[in-house]
C-alpha positions as CSV (number, residue, x, y, z in Angstrom):
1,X,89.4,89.9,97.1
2,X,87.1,91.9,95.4
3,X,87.5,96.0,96.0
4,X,84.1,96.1,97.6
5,X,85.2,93.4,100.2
6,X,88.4,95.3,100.8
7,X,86.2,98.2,101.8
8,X,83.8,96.3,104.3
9,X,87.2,95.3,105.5
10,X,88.7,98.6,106.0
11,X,85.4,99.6,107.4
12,X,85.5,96.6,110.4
13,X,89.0,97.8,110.9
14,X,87.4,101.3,111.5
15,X,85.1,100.6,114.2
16,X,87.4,97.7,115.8
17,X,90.0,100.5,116.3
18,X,88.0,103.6,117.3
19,X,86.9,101.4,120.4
20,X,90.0,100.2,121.0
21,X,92.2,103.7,120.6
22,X,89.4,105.5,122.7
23,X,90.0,103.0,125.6
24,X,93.5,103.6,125.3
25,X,92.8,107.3,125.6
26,X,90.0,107.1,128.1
27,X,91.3,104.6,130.5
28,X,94.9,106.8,130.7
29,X,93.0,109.3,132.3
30,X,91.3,107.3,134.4
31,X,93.8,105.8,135.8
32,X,95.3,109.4,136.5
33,X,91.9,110.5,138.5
34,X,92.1,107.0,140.3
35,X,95.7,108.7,141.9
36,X,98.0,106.1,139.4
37,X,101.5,107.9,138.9
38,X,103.2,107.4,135.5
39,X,104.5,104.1,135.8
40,X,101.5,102.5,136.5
41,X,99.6,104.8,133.3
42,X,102.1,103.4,131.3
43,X,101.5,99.8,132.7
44,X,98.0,100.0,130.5
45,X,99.9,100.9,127.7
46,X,102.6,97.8,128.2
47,X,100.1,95.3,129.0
48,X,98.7,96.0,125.5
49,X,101.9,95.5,123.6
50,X,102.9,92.1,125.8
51,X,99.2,90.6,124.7
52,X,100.7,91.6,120.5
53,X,104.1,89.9,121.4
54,X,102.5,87.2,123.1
55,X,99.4,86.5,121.0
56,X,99.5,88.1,117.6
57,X,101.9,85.1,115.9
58,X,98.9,82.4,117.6
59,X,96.5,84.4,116.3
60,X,98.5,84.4,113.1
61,X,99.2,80.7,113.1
62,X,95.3,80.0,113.4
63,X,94.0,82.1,110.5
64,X,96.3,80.0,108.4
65,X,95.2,77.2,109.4
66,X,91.5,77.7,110.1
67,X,90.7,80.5,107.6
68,X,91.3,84.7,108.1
69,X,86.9,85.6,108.7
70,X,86.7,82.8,111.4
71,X,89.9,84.6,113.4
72,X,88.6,87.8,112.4
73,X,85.0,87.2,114.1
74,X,86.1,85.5,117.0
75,X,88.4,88.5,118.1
76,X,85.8,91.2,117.2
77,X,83.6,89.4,119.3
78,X,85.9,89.1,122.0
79,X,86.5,92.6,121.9
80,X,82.9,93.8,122.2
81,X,82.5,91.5,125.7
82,X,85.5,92.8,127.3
83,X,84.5,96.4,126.9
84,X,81.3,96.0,128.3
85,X,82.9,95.1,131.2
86,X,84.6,97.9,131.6
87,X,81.7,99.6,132.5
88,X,81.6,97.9,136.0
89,X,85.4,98.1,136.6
90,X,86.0,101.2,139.1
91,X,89.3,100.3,140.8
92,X,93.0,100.4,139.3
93,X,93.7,96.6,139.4
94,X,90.4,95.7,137.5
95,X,91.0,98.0,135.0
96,X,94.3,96.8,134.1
97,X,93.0,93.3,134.3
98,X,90.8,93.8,131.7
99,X,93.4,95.5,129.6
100,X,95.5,92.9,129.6
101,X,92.3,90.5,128.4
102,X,90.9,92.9,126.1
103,X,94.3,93.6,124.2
104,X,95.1,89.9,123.7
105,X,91.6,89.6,122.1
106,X,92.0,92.6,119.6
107,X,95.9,91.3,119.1
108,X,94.7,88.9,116.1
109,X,92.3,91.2,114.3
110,X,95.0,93.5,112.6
111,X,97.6,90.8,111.6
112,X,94.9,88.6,110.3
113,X,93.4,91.4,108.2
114,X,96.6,92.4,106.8
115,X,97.7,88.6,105.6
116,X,94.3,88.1,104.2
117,X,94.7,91.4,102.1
118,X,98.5,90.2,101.7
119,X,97.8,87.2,100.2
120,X,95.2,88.1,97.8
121,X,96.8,91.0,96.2
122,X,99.6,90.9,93.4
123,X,102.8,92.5,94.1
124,X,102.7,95.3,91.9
125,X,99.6,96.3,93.7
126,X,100.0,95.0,97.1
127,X,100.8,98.6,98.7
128,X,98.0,100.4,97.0
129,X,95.5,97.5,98.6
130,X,97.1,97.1,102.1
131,X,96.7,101.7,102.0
132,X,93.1,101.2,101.6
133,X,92.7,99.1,103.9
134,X,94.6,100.8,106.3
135,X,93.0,103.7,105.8
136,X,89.8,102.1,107.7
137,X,92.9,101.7,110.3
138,X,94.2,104.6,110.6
139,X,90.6,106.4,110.5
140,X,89.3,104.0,113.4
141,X,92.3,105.9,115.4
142,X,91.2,109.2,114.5
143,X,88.2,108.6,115.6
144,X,88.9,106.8,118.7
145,X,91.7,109.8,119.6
146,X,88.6,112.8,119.4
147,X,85.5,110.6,120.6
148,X,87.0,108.9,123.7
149,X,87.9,112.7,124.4
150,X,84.6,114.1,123.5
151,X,82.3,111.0,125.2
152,X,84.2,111.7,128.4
153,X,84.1,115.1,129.0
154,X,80.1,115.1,128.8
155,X,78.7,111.4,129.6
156,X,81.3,110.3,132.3
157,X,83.3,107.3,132.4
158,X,80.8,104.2,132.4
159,X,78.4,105.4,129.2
160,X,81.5,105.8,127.4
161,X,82.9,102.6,127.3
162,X,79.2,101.4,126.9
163,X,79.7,103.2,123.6
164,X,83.0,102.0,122.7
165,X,81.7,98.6,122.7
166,X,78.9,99.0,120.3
167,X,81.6,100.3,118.2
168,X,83.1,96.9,118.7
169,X,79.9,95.3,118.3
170,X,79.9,96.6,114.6
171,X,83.1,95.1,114.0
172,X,81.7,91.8,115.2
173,X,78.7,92.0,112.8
174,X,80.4,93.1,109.7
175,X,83.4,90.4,110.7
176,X,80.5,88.1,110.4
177,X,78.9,88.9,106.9
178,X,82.4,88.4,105.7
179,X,83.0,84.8,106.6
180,X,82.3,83.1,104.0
181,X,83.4,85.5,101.2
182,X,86.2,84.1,98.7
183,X,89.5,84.2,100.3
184,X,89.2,81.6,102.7
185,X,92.6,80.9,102.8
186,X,93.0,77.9,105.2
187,X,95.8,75.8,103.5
188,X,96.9,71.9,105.0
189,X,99.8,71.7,107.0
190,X,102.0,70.0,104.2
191,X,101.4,72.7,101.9
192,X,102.7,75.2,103.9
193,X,106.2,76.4,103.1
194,X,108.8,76.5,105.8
195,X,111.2,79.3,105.0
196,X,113.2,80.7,107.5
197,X,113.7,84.2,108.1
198,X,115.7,85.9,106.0
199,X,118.2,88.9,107.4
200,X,116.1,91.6,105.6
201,X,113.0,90.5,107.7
202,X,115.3,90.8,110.4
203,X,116.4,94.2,110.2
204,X,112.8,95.0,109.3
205,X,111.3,93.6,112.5
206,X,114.4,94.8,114.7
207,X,113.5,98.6,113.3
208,X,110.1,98.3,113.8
209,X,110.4,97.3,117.5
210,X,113.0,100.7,117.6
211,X,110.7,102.9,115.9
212,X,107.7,101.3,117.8
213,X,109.5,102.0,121.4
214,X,109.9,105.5,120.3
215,X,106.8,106.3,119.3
216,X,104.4,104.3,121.5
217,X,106.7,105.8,124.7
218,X,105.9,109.1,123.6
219,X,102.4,108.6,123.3
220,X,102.1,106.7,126.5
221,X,103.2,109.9,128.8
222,X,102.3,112.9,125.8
223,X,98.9,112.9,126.5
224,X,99.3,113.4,130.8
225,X,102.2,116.0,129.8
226,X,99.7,118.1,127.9
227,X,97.2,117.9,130.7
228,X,99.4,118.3,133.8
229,X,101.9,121.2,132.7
230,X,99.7,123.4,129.7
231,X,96.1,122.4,131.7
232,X,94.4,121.2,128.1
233,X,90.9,119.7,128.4
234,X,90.5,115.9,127.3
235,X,88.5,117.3,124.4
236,X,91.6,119.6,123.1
237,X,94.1,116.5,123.9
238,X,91.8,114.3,121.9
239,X,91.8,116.7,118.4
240,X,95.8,117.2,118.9
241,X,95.8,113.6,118.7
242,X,93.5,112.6,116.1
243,X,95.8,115.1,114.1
244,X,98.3,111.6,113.8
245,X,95.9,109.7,112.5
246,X,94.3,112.1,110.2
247,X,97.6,112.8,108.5
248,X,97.8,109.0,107.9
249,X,94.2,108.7,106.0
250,X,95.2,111.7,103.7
251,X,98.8,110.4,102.9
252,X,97.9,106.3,102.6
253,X,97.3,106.0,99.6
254,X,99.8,108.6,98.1
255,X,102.2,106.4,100.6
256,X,101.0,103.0,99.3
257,X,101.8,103.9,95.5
258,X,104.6,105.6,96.2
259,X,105.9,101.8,97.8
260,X,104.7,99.9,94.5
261,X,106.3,102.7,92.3
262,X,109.2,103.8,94.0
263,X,110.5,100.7,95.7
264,X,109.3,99.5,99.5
265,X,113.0,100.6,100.7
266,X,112.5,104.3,100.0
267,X,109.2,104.3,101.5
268,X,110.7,103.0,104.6
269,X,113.2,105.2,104.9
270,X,111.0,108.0,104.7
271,X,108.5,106.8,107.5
272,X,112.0,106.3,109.9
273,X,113.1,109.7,108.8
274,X,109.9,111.5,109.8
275,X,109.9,109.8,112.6
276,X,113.0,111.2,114.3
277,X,111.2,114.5,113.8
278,X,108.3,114.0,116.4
279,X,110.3,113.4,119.8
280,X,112.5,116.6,119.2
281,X,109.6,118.9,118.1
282,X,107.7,117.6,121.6
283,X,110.5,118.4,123.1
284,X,110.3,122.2,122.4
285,X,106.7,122.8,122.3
286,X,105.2,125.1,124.3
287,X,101.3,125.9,122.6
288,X,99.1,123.7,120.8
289,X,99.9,124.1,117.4
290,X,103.4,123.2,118.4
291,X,102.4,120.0,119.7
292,X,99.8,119.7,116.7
293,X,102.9,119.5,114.7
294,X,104.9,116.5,116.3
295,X,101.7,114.5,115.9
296,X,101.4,115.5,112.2
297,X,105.1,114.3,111.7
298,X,104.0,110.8,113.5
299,X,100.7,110.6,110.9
300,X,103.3,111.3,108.0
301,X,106.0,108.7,109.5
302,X,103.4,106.1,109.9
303,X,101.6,106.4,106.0
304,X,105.2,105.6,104.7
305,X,106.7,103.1,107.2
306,X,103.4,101.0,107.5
307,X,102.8,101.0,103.6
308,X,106.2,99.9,103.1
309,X,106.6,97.3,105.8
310,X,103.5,95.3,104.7
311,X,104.4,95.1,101.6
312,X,107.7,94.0,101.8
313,X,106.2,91.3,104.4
314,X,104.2,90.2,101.4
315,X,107.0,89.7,99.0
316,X,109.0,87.6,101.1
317,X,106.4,85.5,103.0
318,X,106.5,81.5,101.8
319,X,103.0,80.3,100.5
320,X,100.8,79.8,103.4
321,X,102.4,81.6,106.4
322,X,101.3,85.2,105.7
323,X,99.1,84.7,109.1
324,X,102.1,84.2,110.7
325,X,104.9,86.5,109.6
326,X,102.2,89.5,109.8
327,X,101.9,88.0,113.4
328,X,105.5,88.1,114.2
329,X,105.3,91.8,112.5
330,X,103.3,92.4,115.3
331,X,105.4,90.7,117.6
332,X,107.8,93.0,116.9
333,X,105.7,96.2,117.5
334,X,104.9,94.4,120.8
335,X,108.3,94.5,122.2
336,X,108.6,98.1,121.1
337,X,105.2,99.2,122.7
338,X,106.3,97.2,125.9
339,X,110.0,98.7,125.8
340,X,109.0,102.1,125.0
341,X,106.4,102.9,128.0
342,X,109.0,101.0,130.3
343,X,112.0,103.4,129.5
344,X,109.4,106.4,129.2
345,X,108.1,105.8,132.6
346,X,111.6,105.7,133.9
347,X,112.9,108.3,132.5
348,X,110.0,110.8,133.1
349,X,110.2,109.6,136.8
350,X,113.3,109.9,137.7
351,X,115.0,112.9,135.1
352,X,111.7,114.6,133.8
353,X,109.7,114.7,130.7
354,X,112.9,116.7,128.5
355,X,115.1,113.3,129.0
356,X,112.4,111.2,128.7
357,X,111.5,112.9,125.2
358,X,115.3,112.6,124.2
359,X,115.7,109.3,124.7
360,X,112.9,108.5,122.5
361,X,114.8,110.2,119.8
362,X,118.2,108.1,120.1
363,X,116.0,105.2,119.4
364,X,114.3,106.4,115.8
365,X,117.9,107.2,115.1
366,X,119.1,104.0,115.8
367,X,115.8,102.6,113.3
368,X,116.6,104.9,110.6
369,X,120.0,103.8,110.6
370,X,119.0,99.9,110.3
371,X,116.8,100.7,108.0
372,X,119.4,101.9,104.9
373,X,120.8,97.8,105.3
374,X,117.5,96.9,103.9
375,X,117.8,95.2,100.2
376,X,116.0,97.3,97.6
377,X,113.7,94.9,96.2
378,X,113.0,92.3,98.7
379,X,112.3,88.8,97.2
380,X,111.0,85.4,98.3
């Protein structure tokens, strides 16, 4: 894959997820206008990370199979039709309906991207090209985090997700200007490899579904905290969250050859490290700059973690299943986004937002801890 490709890339990622973070953002606080108490906010945020579990390794199966720009048109495309939608949907049940539909299209998009890039990258510079592209990522969240905020508060609900999905809609277009660049990387069935899982994968998936309960848990309730006990406006909520984000697009690529320099183990480590420091500071916050800083810790945690992860996905994956261990990657992070909103919802319910935030902080412990058993220099 040429460098120019990897940018069009990174920049489909980009619009793909600035419509889909912004829906995340936009629909939560619908849903708490429409009278939803937490459990059911935190229902939109689980029904996204069941479609991941459920559909990201099918996704990932198919782009080996049938080729990564066929997959990665075919959910962009689904994604711009199911947020047009939106725009009619005005009750609770409809909108979570189409959450649920929406998320399992976008589920394939990421994992796809990231095998494609995966797979057409050498190892000693596998980081450095998954950072770039992840920095279209990372930026599309940005994005999403500040204009769902900022459409909201001046054009109402309906033009807003009208908006979203011509964001989408870009995706779509530049998905289909790249399908038939080189890379097709559809491979017959009897030349795939059949390795099994090794115990290193393992302990990398099991952390990431830890780290991923944490963190998505606290971002499911953070937001409606901010609002209901310091009175922030969407537009303030949205720039304290695009600070996560942000932080990732400045540290990628310092994170990506830090992983091809200093070893995919150390950059791991430090994404789980910093992530145990974002619970606790939300814990104690009490202005905005307090809570800019637990998002910050999040953007650093995620540069590192995500940098490393890939890239030790890539070095272990057999020839022709990078679709598909990227999927179960995101299987992983499925379980963890459903886990996390679950216990956060409980938790805030029943024993208040301090428990809820400490509970969240046992389990990136727990993922820090797993993560020293990982091997130094994972191999195939």
């Amino acid at each position: 894959m040429t460098l120019s490709k990897l940018i069009l890339l990174s920049i489909s990622v980009f619009f793909l997820l600035t419509s889909t973070v912004g829906l995340a953002l936009v629909l939560q606080l619908q849903l708490g206008v429409l009278g939803a108490p937490p459990y059911i906010i935190t229902i939109s945020e689980l029904l996204y990370w069941l479609a991941l579990l459920a559909a990201a390794p099918l996704w990932g199966k198919l782009s080996d199979h049938i080729g990564k720009p066929k997959v990665l048109l075919l959910t962009s495309l689904c994604s711009s039709l199911l947020l047009f939608l939106f725009t009619f949907a005005s009750t609770i049940p409809s909108l979570l309906l189409l959450r649920g539909l929406h998320s399992l299209a976008v589920a394939g998009f990421h994992p796809t991207a990231s095998a494609w890039v995966s797979e057409l990258s050498t190892e000693d510079i596998r980081a450095r090209r998954i950072a770039v592209y992840n920095q279209g990522f990372s930026f599309g969240i940005a994005v999403g985090s500040f204009l769902g905020g900022w459409l909201l508060d001046r054009f109402g609900y309906r033009h807003t997700y009208s908006v979203l999905a011509i964001f989408s809609l870009i995706c779509t277009v530049l998905s289909y200007t790249m399908r038939s660049t080189e890379g097709y990387t559809s491979i017959p069935s009897h030349h795939i490899q059949r390795t099994p899982f090794t115990s290193s994968l393992l302990i990398l998936y099991l952390s990431t579904l830890l780290r991923k309960s944490a963190i998505i848990g606290v971002l499911s309730l953070v937001y409606v905290y901010m609002r209901k006990y310091f009175g922030y406006s969407p537009t303030l909520i949205g720039r304290l969250a695009a600070l996560n984000p942000l932080t990732q697009i400045a540290l990628m690529l310092t994170a990506g050859i830090f992983a091809d320099k200093v070893g995919r183990k150390m950059a791991l480590i430090l994404g789980f490290a910093t992530s145990c420091l974002a619970p606790i500071t939300f814990i104690y916050a009490t202005s905005w700059y307090e809570f800019a800083l637990g998002f910050i810790f999040i953007g650093i945690s995620f540069a590192f973690y995500i940098s490393g992860a890939l890239a030790f996905i890539g070095d272990v994956t057999p020839t022709g299943k990078a679709g598909e261990y990227m999927g179960y990657f995101q299987s992983a992070q499925g379980i963890g986004g459903m886990i996390g909103p679950f216990v956060a919802g409980i938790l805030a319910h029943n024993y208040g937002y301090a428990t809820f935030f400490w509970g969240m902080e046992a389990f990136t412990l727990i993922a820090l801890m797993l993560s020293l058993l990982l091997p130094g220099r994972p191999t195939k």
